[in-house]
C-alpha positions as a Markdown table, in Angstrom:
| # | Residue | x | y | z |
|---|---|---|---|---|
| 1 | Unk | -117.4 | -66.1 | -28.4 |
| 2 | Unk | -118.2 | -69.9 | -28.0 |
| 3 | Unk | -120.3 | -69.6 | -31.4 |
| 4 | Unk | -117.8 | -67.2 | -33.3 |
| 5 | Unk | -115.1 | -70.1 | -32.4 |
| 6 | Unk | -117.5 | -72.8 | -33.6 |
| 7 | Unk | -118.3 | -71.3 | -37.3 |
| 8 | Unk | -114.6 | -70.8 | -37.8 |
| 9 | Unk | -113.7 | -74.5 | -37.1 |
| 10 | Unk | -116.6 | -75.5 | -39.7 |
| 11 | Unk | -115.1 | -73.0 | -42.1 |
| 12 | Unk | -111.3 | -74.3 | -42.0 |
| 13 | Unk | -112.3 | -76.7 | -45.0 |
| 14 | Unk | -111.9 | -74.3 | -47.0 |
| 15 | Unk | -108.6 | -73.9 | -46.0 |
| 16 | Unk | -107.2 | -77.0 | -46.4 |
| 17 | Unk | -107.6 | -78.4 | -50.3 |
| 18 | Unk | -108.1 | -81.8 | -50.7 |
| 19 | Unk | -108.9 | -82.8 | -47.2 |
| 20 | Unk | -111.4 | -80.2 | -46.4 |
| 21 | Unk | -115.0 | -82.1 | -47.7 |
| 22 | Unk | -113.5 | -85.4 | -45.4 |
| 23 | Unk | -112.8 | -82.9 | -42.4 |
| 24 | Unk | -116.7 | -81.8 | -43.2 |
| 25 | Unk | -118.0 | -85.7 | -42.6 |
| 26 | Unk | -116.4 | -85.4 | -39.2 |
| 27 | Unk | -117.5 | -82.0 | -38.5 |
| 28 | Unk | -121.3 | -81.9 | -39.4 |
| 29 | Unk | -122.5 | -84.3 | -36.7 |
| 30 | Unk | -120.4 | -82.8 | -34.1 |
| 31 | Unk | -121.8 | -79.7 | -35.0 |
| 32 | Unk | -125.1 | -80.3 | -34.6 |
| 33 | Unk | -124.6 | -82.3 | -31.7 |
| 34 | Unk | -123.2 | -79.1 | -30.0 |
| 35 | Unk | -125.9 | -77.2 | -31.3 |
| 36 | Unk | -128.4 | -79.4 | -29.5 |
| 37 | Unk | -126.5 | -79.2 | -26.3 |
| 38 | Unk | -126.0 | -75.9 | -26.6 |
| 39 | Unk | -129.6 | -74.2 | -27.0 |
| 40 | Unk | -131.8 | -76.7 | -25.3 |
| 41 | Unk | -135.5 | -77.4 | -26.7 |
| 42 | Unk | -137.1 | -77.1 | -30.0 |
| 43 | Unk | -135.2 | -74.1 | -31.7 |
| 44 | Unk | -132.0 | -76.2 | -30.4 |
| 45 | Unk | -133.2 | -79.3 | -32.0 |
| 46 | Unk | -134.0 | -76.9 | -35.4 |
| 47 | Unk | -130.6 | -75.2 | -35.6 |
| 48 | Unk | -129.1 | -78.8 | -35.5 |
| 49 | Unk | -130.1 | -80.0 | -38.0 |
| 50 | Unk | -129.7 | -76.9 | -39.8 |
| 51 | Unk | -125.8 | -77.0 | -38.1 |
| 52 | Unk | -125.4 | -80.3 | -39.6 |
| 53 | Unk | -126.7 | -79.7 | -43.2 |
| 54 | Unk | -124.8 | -76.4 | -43.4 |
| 55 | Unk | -121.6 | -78.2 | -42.4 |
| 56 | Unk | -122.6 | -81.7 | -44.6 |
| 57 | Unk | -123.5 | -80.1 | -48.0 |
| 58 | Unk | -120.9 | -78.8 | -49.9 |
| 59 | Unk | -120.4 | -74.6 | -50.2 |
| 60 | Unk | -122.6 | -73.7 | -47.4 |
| 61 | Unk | -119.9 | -74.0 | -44.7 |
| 62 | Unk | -120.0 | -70.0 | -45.0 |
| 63 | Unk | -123.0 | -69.8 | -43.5 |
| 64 | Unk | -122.7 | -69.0 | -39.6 |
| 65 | Unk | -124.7 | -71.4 | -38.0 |
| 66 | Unk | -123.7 | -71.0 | -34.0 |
| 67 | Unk | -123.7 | -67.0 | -34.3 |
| 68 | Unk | -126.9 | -66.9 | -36.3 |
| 69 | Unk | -128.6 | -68.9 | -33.5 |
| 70 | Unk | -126.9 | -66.9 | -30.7 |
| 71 | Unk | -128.7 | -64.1 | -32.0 |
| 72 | Unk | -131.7 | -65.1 | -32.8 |
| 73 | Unk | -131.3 | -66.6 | -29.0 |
| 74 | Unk | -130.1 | -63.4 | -27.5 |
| 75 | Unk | -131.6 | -61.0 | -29.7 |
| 76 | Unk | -134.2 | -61.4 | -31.5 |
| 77 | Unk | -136.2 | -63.6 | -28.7 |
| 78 | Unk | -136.1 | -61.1 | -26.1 |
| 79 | Unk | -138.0 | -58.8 | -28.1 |
């Protein structure tokens, strides 16, 4: 749910015209910071930078970052 929650804050810049690329400047190091913290070790370290980029670069904020790395965590790991 944590992750869901997490791509749909870094998505609100769509939302909001005007302000949305400056609320992406903010967002993008938080995200990967949380990232990092989140999934500990080298595929944590990976999917924040990738979090970051996603969030930084302009039309990729659709991409969902914290619930593609939840399952590929969760999911496809295990097998």
């Amino acid at each position: 749910m944590l992750g869901i929650c997490l791509d749909l804050i870094g998505m609100i810049s769509y939302f909001i015209p005007g302000i949305g690329p400056a609320l992406d400047l903010i967002w993008a190091p938080i995200a990967g910071w949380l990232m990092a913290r989140m999934y500990p070790g080298k595929s944590g370290k990976v999917a924040a930078v990738f979090a970051f980029l996603e969030e930084i670069l302009p039309g990729t904020d659709l991409i969902p970052s914290f619930t593609l790395m939840w399952f590929f965590k969760h999911i496809l790991k295990k097998k």
